[in-house]
mmCIF file of the N, C-alpha and C atoms, coordinates in Angstrom:
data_MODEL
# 
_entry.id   MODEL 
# 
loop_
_atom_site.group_PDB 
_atom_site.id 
_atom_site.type_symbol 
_atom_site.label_atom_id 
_atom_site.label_alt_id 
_atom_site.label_comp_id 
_atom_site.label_asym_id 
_atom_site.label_entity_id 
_atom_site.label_seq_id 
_atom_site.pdbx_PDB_ins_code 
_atom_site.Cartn_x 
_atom_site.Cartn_y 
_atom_site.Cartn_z 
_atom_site.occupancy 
_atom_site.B_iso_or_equiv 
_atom_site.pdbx_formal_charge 
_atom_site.auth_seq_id 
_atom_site.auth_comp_id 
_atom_site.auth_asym_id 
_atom_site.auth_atom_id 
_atom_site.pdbx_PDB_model_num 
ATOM 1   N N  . UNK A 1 1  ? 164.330 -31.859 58.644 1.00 0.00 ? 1  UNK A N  1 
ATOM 2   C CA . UNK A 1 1  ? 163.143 -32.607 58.284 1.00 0.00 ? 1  UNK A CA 1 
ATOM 3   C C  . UNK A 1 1  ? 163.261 -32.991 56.812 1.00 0.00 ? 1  UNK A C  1 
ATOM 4   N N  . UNK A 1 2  ? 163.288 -34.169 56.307 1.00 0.00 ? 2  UNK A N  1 
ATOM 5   C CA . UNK A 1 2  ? 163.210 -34.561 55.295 1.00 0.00 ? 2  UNK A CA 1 
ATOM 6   C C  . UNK A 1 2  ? 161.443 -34.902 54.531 1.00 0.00 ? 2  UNK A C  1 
ATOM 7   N N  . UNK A 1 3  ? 161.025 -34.465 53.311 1.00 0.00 ? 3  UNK A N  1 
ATOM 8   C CA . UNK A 1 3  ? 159.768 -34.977 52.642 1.00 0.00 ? 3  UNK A CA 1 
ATOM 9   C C  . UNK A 1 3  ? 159.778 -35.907 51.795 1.00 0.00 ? 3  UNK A C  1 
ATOM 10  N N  . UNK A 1 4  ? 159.299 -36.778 51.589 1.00 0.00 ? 4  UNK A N  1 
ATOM 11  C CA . UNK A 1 4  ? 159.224 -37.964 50.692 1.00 0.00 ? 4  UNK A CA 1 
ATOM 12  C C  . UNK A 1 4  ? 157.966 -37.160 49.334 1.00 0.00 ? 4  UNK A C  1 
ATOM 13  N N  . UNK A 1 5  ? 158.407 -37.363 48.207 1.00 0.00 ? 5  UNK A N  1 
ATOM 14  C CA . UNK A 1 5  ? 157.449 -36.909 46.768 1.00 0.00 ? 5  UNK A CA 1 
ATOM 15  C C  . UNK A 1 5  ? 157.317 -38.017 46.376 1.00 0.00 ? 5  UNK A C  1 
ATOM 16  N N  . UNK A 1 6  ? 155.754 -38.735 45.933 1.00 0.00 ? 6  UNK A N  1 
ATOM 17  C CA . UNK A 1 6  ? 155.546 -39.696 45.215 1.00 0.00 ? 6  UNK A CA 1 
ATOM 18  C C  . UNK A 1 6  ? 154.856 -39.045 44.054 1.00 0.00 ? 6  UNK A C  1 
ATOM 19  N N  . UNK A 1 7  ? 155.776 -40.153 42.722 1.00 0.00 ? 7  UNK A N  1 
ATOM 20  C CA . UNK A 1 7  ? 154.956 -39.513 41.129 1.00 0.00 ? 7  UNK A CA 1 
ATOM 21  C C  . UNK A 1 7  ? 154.229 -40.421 40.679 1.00 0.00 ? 7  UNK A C  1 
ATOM 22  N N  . UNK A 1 8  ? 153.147 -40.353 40.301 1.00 0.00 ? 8  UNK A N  1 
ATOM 23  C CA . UNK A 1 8  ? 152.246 -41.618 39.379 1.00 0.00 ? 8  UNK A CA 1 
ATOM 24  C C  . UNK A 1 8  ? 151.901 -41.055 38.020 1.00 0.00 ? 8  UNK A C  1 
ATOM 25  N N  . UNK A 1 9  ? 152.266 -41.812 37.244 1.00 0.00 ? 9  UNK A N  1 
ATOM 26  C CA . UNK A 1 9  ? 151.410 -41.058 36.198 1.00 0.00 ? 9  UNK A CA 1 
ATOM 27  C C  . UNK A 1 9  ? 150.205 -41.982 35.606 1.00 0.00 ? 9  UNK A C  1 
ATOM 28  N N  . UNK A 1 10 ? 149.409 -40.677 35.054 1.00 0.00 ? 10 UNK A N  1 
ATOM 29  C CA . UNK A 1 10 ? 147.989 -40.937 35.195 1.00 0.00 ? 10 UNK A CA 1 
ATOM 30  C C  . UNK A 1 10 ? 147.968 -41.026 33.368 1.00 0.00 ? 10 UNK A C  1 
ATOM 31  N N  . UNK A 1 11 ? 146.792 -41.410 33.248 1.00 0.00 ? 11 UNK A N  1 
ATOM 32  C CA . UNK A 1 11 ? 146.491 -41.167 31.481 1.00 0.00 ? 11 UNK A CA 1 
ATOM 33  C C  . UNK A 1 11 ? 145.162 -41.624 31.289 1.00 0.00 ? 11 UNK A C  1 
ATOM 34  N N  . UNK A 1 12 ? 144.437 -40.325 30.345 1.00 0.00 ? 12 UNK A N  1 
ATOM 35  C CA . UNK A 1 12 ? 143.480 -40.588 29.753 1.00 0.00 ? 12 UNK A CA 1 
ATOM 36  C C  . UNK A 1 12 ? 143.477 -40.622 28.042 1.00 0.00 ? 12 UNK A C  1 
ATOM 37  N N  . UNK A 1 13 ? 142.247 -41.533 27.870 1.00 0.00 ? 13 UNK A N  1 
ATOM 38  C CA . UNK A 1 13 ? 141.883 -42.360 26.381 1.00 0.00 ? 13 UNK A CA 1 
ATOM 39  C C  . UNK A 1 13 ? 140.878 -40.620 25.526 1.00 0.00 ? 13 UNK A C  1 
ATOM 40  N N  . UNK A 1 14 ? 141.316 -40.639 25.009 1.00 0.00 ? 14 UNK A N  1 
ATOM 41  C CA . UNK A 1 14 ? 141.238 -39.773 23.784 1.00 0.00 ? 14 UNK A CA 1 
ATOM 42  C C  . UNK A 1 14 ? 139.554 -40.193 23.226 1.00 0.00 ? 14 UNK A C  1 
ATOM 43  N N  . UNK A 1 15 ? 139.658 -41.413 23.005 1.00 0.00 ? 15 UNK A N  1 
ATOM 44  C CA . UNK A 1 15 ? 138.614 -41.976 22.455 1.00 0.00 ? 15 UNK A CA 1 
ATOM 45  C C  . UNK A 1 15 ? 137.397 -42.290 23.584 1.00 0.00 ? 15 UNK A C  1 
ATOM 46  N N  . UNK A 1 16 ? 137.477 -43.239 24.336 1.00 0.00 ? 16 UNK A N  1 
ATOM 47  C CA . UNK A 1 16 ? 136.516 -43.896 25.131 1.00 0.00 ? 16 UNK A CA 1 
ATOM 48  C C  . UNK A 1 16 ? 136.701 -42.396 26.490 1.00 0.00 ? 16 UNK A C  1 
ATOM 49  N N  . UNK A 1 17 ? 137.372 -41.530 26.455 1.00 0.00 ? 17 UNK A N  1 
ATOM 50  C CA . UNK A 1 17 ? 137.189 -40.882 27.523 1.00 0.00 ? 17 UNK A CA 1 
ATOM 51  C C  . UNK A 1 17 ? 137.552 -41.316 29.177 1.00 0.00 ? 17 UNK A C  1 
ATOM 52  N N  . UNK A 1 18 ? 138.162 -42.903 29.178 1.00 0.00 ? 18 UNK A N  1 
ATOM 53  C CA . UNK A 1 18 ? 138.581 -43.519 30.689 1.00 0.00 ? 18 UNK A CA 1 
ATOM 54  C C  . UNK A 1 18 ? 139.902 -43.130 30.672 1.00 0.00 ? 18 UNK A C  1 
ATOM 55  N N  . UNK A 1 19 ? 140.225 -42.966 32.426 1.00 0.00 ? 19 UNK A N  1 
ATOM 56  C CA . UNK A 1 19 ? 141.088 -42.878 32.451 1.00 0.00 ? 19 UNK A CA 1 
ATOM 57  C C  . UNK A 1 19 ? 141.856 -43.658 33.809 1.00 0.00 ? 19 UNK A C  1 
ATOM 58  N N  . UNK A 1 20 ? 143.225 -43.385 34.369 1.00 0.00 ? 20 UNK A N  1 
ATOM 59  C CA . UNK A 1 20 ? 143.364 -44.397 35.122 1.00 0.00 ? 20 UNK A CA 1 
ATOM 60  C C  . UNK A 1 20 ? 145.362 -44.330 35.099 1.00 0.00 ? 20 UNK A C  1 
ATOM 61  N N  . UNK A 1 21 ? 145.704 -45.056 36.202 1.00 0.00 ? 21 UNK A N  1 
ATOM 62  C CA . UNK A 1 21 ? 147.068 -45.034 35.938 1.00 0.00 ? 21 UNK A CA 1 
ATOM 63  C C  . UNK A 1 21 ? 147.671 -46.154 34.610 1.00 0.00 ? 21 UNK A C  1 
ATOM 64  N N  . UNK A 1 22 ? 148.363 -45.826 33.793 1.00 0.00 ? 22 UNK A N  1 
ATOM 65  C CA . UNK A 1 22 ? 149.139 -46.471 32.692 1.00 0.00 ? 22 UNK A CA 1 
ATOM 66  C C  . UNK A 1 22 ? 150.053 -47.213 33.619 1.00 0.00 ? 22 UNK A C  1 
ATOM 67  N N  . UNK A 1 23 ? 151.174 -47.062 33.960 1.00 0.00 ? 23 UNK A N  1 
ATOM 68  C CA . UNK A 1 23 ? 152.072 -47.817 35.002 1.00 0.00 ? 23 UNK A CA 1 
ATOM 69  C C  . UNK A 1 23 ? 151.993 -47.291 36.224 1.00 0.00 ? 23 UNK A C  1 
ATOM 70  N N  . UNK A 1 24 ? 152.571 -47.651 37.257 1.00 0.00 ? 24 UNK A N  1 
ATOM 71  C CA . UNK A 1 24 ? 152.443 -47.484 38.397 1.00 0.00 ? 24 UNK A CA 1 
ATOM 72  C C  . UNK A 1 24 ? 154.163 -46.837 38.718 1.00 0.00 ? 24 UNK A C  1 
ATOM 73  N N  . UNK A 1 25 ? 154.071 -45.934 38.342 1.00 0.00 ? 25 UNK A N  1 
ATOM 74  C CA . UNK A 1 25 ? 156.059 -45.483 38.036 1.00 0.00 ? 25 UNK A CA 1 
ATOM 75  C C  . UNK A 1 25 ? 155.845 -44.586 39.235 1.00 0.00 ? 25 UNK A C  1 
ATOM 76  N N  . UNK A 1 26 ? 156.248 -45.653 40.343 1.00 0.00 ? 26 UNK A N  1 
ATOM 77  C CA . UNK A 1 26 ? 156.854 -44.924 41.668 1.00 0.00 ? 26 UNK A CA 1 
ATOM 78  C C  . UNK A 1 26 ? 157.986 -44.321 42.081 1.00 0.00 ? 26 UNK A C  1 
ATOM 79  N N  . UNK A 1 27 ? 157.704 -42.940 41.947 1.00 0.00 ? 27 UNK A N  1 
ATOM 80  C CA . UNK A 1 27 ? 159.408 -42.285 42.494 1.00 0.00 ? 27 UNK A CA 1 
ATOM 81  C C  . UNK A 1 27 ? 159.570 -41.678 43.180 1.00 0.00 ? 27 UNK A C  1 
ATOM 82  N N  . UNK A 1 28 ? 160.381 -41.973 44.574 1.00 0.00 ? 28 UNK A N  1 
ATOM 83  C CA . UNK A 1 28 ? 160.479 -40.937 45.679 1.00 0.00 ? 28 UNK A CA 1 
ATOM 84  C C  . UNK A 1 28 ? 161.362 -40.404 45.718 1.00 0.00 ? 28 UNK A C  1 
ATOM 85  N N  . UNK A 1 29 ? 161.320 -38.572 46.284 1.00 0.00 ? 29 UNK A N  1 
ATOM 86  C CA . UNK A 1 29 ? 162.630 -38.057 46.413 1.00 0.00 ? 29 UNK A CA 1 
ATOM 87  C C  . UNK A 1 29 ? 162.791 -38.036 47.664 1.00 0.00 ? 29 UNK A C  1 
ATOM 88  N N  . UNK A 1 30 ? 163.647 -37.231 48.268 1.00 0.00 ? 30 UNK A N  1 
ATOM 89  C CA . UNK A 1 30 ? 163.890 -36.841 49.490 1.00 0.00 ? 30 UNK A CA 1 
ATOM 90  C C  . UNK A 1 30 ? 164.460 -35.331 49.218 1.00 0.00 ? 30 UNK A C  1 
ATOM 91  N N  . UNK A 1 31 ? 163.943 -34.528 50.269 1.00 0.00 ? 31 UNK A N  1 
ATOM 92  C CA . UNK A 1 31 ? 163.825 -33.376 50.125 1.00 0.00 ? 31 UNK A CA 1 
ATOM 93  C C  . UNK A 1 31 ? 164.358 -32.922 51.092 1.00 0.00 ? 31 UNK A C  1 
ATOM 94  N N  . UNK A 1 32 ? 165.457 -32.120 51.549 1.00 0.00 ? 32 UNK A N  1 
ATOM 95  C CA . UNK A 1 32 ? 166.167 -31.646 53.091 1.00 0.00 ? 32 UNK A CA 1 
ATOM 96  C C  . UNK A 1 32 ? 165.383 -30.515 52.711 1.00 0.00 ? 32 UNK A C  1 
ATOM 97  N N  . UNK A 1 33 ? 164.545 -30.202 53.632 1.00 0.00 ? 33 UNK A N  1 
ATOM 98  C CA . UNK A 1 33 ? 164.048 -28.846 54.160 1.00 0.00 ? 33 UNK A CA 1 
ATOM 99  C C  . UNK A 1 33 ? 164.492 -28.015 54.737 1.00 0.00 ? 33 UNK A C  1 
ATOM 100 N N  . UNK A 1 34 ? 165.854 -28.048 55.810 1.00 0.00 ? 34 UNK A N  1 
ATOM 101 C CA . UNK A 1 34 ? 166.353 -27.403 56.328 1.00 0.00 ? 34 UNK A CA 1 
ATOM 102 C C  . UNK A 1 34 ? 167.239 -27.080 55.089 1.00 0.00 ? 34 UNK A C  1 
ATOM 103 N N  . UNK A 1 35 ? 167.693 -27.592 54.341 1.00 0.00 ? 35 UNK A N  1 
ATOM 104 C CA . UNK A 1 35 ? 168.392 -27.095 52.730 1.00 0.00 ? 35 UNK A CA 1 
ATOM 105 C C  . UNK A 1 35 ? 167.810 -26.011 52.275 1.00 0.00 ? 35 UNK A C  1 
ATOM 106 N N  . UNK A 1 36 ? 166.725 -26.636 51.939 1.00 0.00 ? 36 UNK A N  1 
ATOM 107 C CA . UNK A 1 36 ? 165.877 -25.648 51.140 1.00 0.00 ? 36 UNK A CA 1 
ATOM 108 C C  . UNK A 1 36 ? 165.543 -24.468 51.572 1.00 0.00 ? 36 UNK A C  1 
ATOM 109 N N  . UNK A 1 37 ? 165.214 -24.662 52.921 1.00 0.00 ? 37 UNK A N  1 
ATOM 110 C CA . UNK A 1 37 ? 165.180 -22.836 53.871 1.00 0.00 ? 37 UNK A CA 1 
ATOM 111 C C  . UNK A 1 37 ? 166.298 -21.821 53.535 1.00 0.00 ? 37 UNK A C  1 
ATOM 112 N N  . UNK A 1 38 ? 167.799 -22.988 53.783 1.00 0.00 ? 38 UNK A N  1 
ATOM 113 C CA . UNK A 1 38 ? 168.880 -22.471 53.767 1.00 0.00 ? 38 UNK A CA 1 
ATOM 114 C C  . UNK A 1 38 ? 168.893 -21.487 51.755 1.00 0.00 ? 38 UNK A C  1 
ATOM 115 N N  . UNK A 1 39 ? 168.559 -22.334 51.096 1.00 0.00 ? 39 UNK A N  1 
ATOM 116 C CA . UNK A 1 39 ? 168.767 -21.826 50.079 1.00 0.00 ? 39 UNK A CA 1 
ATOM 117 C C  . UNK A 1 39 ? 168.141 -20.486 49.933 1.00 0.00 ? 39 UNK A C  1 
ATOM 118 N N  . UNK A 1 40 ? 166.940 -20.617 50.432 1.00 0.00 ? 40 UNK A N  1 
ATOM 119 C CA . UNK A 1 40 ? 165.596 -19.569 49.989 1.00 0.00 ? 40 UNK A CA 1 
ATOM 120 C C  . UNK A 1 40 ? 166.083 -18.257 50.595 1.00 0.00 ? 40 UNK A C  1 
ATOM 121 N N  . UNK A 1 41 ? 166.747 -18.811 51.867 1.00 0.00 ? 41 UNK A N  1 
ATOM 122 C CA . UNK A 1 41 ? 167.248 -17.050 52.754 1.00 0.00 ? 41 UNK A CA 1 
ATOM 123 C C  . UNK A 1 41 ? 168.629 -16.755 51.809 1.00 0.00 ? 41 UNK A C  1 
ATOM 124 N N  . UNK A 1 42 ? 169.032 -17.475 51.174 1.00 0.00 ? 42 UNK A N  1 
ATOM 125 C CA . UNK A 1 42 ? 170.396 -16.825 50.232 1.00 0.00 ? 42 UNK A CA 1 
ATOM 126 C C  . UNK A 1 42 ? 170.076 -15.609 49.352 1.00 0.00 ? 42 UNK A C  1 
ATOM 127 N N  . UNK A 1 43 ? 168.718 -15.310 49.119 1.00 0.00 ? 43 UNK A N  1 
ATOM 128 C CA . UNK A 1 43 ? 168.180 -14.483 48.426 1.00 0.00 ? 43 UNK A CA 1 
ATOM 129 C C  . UNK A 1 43 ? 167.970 -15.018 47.182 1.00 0.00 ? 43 UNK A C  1 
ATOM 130 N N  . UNK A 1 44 ? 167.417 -16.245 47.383 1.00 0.00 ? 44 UNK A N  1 
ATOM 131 C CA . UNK A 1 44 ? 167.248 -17.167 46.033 1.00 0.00 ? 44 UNK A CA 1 
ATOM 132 C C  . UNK A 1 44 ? 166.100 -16.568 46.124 1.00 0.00 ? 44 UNK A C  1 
ATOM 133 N N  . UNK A 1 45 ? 164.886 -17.020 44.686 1.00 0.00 ? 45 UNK A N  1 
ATOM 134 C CA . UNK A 1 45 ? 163.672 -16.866 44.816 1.00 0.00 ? 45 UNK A CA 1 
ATOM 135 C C  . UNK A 1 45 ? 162.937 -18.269 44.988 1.00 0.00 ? 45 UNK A C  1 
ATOM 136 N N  . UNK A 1 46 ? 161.934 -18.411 44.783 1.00 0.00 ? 46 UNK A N  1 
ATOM 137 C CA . UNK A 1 46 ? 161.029 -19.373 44.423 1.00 0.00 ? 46 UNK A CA 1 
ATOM 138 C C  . UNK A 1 46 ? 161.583 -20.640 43.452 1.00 0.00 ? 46 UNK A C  1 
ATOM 139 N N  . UNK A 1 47 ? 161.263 -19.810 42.347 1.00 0.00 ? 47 UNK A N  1 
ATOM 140 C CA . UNK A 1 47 ? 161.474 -20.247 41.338 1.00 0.00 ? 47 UNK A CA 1 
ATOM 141 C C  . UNK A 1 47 ? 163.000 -21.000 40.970 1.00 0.00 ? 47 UNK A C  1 
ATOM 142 N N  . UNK A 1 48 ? 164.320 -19.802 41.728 1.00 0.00 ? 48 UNK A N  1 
ATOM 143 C CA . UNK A 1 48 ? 165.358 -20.710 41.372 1.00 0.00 ? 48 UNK A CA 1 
ATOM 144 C C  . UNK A 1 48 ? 166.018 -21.193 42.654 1.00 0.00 ? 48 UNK A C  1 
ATOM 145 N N  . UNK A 1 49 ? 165.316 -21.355 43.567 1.00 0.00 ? 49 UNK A N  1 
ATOM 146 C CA . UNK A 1 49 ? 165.207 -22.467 44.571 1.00 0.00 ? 49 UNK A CA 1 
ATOM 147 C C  . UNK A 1 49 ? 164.895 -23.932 43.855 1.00 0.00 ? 49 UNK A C  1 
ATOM 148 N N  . UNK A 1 50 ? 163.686 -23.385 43.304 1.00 0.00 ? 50 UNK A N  1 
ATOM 149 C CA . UNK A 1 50 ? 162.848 -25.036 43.211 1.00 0.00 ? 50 UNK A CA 1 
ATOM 150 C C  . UNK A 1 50 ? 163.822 -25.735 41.859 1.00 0.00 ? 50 UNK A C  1 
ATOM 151 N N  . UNK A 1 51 ? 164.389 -24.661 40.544 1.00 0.00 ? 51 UNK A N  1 
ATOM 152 C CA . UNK A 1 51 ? 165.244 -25.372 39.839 1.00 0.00 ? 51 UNK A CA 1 
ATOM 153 C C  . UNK A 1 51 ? 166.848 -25.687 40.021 1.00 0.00 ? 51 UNK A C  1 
ATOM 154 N N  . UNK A 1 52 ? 167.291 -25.262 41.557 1.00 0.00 ? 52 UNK A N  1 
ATOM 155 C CA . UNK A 1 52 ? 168.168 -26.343 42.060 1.00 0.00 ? 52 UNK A CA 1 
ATOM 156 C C  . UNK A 1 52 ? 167.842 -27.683 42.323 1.00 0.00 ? 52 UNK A C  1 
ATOM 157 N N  . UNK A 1 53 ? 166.218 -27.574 43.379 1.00 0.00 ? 53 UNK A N  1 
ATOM 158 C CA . UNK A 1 53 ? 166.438 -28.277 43.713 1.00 0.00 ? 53 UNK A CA 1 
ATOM 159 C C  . UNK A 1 53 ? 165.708 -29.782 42.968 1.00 0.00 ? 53 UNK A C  1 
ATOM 160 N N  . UNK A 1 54 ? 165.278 -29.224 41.824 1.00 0.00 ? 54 UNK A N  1 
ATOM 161 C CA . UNK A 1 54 ? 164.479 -29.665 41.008 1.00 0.00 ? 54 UNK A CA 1 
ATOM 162 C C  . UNK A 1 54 ? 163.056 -30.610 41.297 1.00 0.00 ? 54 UNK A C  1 
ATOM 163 N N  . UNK A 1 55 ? 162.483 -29.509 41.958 1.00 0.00 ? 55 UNK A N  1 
ATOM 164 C CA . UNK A 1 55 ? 161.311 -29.605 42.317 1.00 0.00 ? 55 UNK A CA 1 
ATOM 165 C C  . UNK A 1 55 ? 160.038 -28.274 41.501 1.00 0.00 ? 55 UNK A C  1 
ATOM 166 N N  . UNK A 1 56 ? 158.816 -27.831 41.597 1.00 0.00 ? 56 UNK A N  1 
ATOM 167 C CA . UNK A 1 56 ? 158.186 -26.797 41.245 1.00 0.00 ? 56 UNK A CA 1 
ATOM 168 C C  . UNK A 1 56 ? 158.427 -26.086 42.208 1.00 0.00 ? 56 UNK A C  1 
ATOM 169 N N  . UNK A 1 57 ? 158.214 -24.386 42.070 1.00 0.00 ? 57 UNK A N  1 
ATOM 170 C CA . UNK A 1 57 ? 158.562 -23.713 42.822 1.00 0.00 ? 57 UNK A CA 1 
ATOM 171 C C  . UNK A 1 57 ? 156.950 -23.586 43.343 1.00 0.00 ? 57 UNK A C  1 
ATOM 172 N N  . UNK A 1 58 ? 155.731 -24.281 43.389 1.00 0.00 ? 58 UNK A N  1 
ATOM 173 C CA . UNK A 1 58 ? 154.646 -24.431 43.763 1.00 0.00 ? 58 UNK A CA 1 
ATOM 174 C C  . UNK A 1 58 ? 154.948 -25.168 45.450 1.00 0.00 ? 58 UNK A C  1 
ATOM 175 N N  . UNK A 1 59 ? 155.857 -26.166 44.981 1.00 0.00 ? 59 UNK A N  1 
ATOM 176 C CA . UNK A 1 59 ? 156.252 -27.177 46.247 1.00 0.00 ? 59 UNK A CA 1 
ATOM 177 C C  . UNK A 1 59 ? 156.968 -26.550 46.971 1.00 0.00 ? 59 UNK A C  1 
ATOM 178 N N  . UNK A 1 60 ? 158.132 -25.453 46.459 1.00 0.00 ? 60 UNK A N  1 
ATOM 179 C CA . UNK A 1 60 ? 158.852 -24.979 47.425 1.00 0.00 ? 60 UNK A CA 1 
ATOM 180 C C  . UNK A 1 60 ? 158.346 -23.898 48.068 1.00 0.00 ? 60 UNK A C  1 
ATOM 181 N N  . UNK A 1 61 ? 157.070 -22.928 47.710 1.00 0.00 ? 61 UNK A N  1 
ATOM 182 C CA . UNK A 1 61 ? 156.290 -22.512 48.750 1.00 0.00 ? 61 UNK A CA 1 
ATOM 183 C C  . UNK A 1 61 ? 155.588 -23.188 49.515 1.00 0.00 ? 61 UNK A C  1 
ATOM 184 N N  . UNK A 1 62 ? 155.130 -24.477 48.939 1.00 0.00 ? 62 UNK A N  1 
ATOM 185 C CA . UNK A 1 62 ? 154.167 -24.947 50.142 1.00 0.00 ? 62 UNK A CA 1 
ATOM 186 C C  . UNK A 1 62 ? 155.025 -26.075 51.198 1.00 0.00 ? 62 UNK A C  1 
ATOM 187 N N  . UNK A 1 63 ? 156.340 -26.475 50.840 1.00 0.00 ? 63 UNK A N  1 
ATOM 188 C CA . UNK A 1 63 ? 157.295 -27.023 51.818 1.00 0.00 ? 63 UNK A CA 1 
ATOM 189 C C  . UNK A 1 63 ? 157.865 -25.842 52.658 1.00 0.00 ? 63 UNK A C  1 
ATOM 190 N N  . UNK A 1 64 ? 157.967 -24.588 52.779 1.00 0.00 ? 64 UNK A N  1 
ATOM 191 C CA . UNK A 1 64 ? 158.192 -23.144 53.444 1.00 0.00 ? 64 UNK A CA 1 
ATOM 192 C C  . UNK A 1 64 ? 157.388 -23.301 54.373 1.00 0.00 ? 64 UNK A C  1 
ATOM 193 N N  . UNK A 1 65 ? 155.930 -23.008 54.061 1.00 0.00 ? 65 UNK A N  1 
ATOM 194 C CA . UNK A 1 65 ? 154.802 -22.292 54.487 1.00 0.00 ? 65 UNK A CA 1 
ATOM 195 C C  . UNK A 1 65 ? 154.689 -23.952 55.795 1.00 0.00 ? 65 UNK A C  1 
ATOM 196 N N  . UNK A 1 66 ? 154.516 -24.770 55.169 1.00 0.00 ? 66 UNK A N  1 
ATOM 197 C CA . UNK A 1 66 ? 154.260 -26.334 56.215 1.00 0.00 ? 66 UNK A CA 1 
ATOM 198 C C  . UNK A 1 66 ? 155.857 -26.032 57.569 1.00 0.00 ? 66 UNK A C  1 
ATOM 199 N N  . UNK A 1 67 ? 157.249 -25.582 56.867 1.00 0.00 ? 67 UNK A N  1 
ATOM 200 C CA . UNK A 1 67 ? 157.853 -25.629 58.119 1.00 0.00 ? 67 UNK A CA 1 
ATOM 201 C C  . UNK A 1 67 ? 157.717 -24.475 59.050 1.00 0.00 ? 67 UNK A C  1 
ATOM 202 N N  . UNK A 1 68 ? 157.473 -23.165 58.484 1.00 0.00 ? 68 UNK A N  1 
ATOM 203 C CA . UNK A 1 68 ? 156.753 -22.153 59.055 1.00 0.00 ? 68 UNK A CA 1 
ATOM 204 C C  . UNK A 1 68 ? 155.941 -22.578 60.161 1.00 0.00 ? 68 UNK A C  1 
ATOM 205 N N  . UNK A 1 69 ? 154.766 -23.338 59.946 1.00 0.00 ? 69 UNK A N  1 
ATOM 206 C CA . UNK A 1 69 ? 154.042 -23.627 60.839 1.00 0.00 ? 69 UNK A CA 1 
ATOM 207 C C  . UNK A 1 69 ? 154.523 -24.691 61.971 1.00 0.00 ? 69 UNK A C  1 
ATOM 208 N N  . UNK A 1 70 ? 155.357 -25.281 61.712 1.00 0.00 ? 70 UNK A N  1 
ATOM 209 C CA . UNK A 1 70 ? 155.922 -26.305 62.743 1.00 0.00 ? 70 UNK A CA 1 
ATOM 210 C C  . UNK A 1 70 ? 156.899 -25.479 63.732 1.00 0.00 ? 70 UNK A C  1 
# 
């Protein structure tokens, strides 16, 4: 199973307090999940799972826990 990550970045005004996207900087990854399982049972952790795969290790529990359930 592959996941698609979209990034936007956002920005707020210091001054006037609005905020809103600055550019529209679309970037998708692709993510092999069956990789990432593979890595995690190597006795990787979290953390240096997610900085192979250079993702947060926030995502690589919650990409676990989502194939878990499937």
């Amino acid at each position: 199973m592959v996941i698609m990550l979209v990034a936007v970045l956002y920005i707020k005004c210091k001054d006037c307090k609005a905020h809103g996207v600055l550019k529209s900087k679309r970037t998708t990854e692709h993510i092999d999940t069956d990789a990432l399982e593979r890595t995690y049972l190597e006795l990787n952790s979290y953390r240096s799972t997610g900085r192979i795969f250079k993702i947060s290790h926030v995502t690589v529990l919650n990409l676990l826990k989502k194939k878990q359930k499937n």
